[in-house]
Structure formats: C-alpha cells, structure tokens
PARO-395688 format. One record per residue: x, y, z of N, C-alpha, C, O in turn; residue number from 1. Coordinates in nm, 4 decimals. Each point is the difference from the previous one (the first is absolute). Layout:
N
pt nc1:X; nc2:Y; nc3:Z; cac1:X; cac2:Y; cac3:Z; cc1:X; cc2:Y; cc3:Z; oc1:X; oc2:Y; oc3:Z; seq:NUM
...
//
This chain:
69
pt nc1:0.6459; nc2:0.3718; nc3:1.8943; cac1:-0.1079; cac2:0.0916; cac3:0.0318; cc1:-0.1352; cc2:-0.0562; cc3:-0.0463; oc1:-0.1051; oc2:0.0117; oc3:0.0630; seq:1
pt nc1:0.1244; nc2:-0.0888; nc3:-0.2087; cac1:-0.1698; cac2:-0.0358; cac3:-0.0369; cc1:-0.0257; cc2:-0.0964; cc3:0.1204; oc1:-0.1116; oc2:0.0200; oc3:0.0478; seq:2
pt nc1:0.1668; nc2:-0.0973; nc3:0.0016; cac1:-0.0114; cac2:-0.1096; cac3:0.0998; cc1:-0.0903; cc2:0.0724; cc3:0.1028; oc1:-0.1080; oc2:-0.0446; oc3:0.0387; seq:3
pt nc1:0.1644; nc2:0.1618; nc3:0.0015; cac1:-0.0639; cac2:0.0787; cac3:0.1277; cc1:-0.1084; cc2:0.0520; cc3:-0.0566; oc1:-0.0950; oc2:0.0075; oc3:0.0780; seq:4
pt nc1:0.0801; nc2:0.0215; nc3:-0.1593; cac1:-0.1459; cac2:0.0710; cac3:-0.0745; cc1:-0.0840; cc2:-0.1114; cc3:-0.0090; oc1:-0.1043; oc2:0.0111; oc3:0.0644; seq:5
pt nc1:0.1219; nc2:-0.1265; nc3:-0.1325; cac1:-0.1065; cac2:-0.1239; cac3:0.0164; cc1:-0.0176; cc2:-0.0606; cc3:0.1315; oc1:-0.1184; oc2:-0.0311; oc3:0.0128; seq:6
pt nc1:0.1703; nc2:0.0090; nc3:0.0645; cac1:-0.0236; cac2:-0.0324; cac3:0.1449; cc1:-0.1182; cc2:0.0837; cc3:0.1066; oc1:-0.0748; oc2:-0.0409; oc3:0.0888; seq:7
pt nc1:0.1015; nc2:0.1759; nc3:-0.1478; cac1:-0.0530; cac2:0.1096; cac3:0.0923; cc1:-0.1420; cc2:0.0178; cc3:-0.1045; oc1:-0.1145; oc2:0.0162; oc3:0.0422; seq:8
pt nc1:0.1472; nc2:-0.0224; nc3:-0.1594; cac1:-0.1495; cac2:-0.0323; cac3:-0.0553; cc1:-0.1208; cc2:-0.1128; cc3:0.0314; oc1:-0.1218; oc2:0.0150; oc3:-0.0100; seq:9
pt nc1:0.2230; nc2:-0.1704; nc3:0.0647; cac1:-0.0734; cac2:-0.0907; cac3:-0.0097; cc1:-0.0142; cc2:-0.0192; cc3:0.1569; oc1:-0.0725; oc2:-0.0984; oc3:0.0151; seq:10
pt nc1:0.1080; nc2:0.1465; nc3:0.1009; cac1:0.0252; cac2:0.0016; cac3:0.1076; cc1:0.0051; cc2:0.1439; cc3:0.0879; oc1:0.0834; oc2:0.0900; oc3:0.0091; seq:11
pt nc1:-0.2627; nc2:-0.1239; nc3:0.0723; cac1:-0.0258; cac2:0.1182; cac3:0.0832; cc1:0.0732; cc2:0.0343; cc3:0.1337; oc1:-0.0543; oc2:-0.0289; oc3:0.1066; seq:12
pt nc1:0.1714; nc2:0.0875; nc3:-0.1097; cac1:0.0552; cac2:0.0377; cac3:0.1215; cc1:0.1174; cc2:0.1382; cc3:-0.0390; oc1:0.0434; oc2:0.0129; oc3:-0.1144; seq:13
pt nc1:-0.0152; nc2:0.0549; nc3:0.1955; cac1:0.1040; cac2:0.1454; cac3:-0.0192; cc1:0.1160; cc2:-0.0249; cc3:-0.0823; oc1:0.0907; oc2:-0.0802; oc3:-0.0218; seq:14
pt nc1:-0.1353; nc2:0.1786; nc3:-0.0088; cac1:-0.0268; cac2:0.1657; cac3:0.0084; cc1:-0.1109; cc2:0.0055; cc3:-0.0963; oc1:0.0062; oc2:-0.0418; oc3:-0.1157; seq:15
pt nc1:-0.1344; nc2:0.1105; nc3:0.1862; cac1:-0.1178; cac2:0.0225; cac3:-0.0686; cc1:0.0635; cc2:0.0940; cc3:-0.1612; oc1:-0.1005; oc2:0.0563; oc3:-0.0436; seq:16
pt nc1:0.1879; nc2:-0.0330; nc3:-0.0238; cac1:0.0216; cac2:0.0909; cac3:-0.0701; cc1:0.1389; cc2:-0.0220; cc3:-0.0912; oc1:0.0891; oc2:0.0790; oc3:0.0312; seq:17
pt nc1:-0.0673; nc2:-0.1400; nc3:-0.1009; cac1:0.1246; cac2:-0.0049; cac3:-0.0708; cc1:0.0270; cc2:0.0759; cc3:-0.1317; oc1:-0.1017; oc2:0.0324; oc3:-0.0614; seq:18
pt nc1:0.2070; nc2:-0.0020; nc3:0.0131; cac1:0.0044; cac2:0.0718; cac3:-0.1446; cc1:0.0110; cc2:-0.1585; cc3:-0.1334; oc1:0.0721; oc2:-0.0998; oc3:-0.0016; seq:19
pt nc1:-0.1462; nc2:0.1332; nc3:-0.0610; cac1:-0.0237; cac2:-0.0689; cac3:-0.1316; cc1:0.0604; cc2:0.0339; cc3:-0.1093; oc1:-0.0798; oc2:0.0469; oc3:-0.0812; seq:20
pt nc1:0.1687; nc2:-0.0499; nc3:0.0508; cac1:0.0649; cac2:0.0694; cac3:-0.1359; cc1:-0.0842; cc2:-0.0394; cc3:-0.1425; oc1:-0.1034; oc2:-0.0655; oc3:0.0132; seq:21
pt nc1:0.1409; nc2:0.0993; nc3:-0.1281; cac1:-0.0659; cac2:-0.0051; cac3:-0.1224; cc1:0.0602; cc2:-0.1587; cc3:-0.0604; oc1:-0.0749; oc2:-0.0772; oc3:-0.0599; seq:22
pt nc1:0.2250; nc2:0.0456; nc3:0.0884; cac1:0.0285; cac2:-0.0812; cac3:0.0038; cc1:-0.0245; cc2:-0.1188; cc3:0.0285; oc1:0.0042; oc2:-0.0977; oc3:-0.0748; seq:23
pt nc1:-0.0430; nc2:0.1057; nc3:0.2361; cac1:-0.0704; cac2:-0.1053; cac3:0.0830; cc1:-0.1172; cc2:-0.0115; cc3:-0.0574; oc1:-0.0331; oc2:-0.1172; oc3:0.0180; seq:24
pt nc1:-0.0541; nc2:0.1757; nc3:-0.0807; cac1:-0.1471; cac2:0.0272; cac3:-0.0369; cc1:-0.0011; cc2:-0.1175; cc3:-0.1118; oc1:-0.0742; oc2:-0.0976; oc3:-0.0113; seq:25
pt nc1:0.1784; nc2:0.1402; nc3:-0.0636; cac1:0.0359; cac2:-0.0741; cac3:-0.1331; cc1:0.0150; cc2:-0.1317; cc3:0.0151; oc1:-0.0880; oc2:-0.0833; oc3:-0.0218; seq:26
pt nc1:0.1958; nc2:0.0618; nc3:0.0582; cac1:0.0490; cac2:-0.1758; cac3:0.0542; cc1:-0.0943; cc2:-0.0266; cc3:0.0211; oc1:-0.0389; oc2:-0.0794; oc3:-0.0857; seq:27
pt nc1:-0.0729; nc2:0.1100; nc3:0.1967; cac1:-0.1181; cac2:-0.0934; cac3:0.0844; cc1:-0.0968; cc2:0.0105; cc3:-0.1169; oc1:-0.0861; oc2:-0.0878; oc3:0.0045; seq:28
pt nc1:0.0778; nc2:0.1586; nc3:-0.0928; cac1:-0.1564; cac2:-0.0172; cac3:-0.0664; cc1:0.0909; cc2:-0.0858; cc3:-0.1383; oc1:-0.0729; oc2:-0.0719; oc3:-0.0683; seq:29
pt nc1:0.1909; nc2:0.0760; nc3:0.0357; cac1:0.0795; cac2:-0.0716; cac3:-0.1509; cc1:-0.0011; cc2:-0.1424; cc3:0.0783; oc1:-0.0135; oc2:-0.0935; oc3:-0.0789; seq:30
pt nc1:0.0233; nc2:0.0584; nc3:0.2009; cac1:0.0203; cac2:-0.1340; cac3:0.0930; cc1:-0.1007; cc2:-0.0671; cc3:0.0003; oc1:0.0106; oc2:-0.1188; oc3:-0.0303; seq:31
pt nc1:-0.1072; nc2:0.1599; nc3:0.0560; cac1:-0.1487; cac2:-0.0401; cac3:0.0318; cc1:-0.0568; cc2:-0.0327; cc3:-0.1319; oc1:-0.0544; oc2:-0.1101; oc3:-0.0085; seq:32
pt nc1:0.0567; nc2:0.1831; nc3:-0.0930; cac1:-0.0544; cac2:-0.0221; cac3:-0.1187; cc1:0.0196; cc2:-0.1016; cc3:-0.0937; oc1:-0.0734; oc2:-0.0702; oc3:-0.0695; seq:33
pt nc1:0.2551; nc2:0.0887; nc3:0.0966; cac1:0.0703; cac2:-0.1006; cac3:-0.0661; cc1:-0.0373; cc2:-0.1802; cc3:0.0769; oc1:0.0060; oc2:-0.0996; oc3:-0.0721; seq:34
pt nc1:-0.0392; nc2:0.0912; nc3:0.2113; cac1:-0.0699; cac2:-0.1094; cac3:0.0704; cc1:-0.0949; cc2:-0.0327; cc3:-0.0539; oc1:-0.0267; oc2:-0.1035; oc3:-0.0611; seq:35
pt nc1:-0.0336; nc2:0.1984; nc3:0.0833; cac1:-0.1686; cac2:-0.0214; cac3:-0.1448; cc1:-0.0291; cc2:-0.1065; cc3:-0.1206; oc1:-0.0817; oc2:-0.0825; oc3:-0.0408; seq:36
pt nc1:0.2359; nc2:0.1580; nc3:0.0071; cac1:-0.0165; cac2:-0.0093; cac3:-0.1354; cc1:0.0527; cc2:-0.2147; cc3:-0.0035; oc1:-0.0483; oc2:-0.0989; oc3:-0.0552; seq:37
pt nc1:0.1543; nc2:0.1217; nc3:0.1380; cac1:0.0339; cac2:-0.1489; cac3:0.0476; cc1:-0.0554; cc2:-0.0830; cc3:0.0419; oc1:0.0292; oc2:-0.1136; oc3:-0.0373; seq:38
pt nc1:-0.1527; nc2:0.1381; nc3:0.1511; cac1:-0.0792; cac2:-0.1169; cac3:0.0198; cc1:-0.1260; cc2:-0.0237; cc3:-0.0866; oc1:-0.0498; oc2:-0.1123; oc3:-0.0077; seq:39
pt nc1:-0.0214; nc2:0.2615; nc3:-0.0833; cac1:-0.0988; cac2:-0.0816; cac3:-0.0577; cc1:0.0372; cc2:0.0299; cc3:-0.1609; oc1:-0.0709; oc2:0.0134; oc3:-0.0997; seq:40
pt nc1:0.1987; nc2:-0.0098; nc3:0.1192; cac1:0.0438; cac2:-0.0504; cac3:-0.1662; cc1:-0.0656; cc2:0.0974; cc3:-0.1072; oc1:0.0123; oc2:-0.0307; oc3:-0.1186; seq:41
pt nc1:-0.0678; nc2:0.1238; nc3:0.1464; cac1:-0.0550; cac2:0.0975; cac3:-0.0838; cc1:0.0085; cc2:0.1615; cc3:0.0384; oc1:-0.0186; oc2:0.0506; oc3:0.1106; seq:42
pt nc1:0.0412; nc2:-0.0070; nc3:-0.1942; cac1:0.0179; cac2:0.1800; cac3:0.0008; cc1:-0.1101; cc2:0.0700; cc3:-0.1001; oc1:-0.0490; oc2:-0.0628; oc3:-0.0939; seq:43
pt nc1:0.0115; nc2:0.2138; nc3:0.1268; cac1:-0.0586; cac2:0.0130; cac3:-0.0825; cc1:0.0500; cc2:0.1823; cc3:-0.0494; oc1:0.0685; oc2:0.0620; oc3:0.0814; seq:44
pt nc1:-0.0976; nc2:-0.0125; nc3:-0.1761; cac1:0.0500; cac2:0.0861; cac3:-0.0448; cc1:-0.0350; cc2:0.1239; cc3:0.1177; oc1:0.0706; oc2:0.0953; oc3:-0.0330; seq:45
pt nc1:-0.1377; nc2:-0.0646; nc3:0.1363; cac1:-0.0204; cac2:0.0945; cac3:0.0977; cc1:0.1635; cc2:-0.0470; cc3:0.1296; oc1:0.0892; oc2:0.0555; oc3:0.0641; seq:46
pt nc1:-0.1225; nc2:-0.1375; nc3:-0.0831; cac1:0.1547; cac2:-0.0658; cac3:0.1057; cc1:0.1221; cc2:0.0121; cc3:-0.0546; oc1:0.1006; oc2:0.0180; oc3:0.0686; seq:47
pt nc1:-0.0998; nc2:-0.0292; nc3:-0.2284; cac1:0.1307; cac2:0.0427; cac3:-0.0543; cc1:0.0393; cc2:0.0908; cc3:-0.0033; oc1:0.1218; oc2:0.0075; oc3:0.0158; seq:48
pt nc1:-0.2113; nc2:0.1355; nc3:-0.0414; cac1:-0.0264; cac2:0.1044; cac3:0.0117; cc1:0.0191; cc2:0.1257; cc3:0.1382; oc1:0.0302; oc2:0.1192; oc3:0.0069; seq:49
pt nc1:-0.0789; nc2:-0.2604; nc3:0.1164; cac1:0.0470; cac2:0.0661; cac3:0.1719; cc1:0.1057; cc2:-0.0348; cc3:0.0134; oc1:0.0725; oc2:0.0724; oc3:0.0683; seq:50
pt nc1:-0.0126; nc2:-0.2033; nc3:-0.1292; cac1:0.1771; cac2:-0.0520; cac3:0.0059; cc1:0.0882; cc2:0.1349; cc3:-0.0651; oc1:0.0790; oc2:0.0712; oc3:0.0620; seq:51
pt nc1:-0.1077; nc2:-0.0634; nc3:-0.1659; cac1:0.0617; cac2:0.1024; cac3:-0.0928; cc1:0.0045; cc2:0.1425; cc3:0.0733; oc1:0.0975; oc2:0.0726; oc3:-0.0196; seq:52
pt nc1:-0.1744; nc2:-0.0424; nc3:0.0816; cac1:0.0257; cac2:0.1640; cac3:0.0373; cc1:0.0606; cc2:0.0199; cc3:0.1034; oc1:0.0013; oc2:0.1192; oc3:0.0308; seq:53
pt nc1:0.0519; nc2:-0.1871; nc3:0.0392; cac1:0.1050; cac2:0.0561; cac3:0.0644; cc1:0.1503; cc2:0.0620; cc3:-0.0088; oc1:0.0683; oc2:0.0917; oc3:0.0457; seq:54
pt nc1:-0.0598; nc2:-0.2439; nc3:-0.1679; cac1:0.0873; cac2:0.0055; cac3:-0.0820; cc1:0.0173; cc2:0.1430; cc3:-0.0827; oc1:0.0951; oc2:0.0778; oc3:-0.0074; seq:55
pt nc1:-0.2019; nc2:-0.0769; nc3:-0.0402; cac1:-0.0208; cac2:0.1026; cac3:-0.1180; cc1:0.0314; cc2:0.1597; cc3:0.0629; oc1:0.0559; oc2:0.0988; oc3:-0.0478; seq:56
pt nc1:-0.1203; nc2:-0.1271; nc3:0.1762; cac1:-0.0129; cac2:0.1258; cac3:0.0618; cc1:0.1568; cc2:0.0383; cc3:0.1308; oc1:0.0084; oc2:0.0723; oc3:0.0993; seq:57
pt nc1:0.0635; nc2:-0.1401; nc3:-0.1512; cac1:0.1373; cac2:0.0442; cac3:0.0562; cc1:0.0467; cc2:-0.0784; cc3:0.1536; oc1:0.1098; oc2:0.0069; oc3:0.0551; seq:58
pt nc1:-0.2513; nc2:-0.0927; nc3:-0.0027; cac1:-0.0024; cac2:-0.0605; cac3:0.1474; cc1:0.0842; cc2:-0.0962; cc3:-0.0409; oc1:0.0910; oc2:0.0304; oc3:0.0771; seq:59
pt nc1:-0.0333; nc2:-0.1543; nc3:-0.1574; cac1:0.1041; cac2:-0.0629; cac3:0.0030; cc1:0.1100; cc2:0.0081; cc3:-0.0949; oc1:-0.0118; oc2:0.0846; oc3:-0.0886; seq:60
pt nc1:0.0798; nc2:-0.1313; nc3:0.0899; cac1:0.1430; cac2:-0.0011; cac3:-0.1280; cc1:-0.0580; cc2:-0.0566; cc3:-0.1269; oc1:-0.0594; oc2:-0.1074; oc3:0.0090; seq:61
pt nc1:0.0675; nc2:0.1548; nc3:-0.1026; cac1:-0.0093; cac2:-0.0584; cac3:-0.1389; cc1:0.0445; cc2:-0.0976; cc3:-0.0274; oc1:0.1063; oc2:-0.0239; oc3:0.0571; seq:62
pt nc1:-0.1521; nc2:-0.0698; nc3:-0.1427; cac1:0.0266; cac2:-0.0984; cac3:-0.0351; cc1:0.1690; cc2:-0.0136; cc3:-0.0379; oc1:0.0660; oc2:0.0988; oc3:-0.0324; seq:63
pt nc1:-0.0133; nc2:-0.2251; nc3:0.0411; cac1:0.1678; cac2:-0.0038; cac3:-0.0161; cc1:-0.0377; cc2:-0.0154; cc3:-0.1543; oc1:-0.1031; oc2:-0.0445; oc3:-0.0506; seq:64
pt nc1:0.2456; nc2:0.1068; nc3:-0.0219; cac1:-0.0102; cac2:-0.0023; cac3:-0.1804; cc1:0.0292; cc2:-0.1205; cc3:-0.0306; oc1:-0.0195; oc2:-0.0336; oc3:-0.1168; seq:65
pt nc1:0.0746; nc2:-0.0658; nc3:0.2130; cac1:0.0487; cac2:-0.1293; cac3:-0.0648; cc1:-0.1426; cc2:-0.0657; cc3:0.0678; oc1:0.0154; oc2:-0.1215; oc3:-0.0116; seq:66
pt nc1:-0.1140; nc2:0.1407; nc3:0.0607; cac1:-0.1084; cac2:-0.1131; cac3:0.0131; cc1:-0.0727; cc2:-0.0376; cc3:-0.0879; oc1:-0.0696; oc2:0.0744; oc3:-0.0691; seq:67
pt nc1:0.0769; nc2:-0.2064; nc3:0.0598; cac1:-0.0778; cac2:-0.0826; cac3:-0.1470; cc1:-0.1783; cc2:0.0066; cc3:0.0270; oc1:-0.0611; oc2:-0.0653; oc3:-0.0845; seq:68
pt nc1:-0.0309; nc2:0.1373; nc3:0.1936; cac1:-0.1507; cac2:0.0166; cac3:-0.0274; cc1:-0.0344; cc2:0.0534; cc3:-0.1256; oc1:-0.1183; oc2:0.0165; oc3:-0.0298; seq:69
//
C-alpha cells in the first residue's frame, strides 16, 4: 500500500482523490527524513523531534525491546 501512496503522490494521474492513512503519513515523512539525514550526514534536534512523533503518537509500532539504538 505505501508503494501506491508514493507513486500517486509523486505522479499526476487518477484518481484525483485517494485515502492517506496516519500510517502512510508516517512512513513517508520517517522515509524522507531519515534520506536527509543520509545524504547530508547531519540531523538536527527539530528533525529528531518530527522523526519521534509519530512514533510517540501511536502512528507506528514501538520500538522492538531487543533493539541495540
């Protein structure tokens, strides 16, 4: 499904109108940021902060208890 949500974001053609979930919202702005953060090698505490709330705010799964971040 995120596949179809980024396509139809990055590519003008039908259906003028799709549903966006909170989910999808999440992935594309945690995706993009995290790119960011990869090509110019720097983050800053407002970006850690837009990474973090999705999380925080119930839009993705919590962190796994065995991850070493």
């Amino acid at each position: 499904m995120f596949k179809d949500v980024k396509n139809w974001l990055k590519h003008i053609k039908p259906p003028d109108e799709i549903e966006i979930t909170d989910f999808d919202a999440a992935i594309s702005i945690t995706r993009a940021t995290s790119k960011s953060i990869a090509v110019f090698r720097e983050s800053f505490p407002t970006i850690e902060d837009f990474v973090a709330w999705p999380r925080q705010n119930g839009h993705l799964s919590p962190q796994a208890p065995d991850s070493k971040d």
